[in-house]
N, C-alpha and C positions, 0 to 999 in steps of 0.2 A: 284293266287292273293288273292282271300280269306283267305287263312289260313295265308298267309305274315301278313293281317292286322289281324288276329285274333290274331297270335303271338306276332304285336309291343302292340294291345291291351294289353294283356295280360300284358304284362312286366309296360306298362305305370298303369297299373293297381295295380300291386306289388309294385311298387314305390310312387304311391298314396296311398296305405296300409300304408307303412311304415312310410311316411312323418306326414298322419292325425294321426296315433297313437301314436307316437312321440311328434308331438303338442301339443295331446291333454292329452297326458302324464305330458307334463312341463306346460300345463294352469291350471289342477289339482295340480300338487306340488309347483310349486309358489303359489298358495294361500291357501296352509296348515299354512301358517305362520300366517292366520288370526285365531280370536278367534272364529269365528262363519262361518265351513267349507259346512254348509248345501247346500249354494246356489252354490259354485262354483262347488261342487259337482253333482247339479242339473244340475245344465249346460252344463257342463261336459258330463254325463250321455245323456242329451237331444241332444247335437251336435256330439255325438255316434249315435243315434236312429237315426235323418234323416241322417246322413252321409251312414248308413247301408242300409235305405231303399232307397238312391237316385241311389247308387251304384247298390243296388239289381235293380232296376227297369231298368238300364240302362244295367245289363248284362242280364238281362233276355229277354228283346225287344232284342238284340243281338243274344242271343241263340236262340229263336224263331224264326228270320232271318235265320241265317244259316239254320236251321232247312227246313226251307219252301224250300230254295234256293236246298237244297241238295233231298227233296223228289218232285222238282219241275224237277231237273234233271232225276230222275230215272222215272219219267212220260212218260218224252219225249224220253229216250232211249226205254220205253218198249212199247211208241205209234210207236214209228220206227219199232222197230225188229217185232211186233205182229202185228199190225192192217194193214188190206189190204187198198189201195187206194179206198175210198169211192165210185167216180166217177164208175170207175171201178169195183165194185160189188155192185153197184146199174146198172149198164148196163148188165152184167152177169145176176143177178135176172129176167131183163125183157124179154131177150132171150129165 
């Protein structure tokens, strides 16, 4: 189930790539037409910067999810296969 939603991620992700750069392609080239292109440029530039870092922050908490989820699993397999029933070697010991 996780990697289903990691993959529609994913793609919804490449598709919000494409879309905001696209946009912010034509919000730049439409206003080349002005005499004075610093500010759109600025702008531009700046709704680049947080677009990058909202993104960034929102696949990274992602990646660090999975991450935990996936060394939270091999915990548990290797508390299964390795570790003896507590109860039970606490009562051995006092024997």
């Amino acid at each position: 189930m996780n990697q289903w939603i990691a993959d529609i991620f994913g793609r919804l992700l490449t598709v919000l790539h494409v879309i905001v750069f696209i946009g912010l392609a034509l919000f730049w080239s439409s206003s080349l037409d002005n005499y004075d292109t610093t500010t759109p440029t600025l702008i531009t530039l700046g709704l680049l910067i947080i677009y990058v870092l909202f993104v960034g922050t929102i696949a990274t908490f992602i990646s660090i999810h999975e991450t935990l989820q996936r060394i939270e699993k091999l915990q548990r397999r290797e508390s299964n296969n390795s570790a003896p029933d507590l109860p039970t070697a606490l009562t051995k010991k006092r024997n």
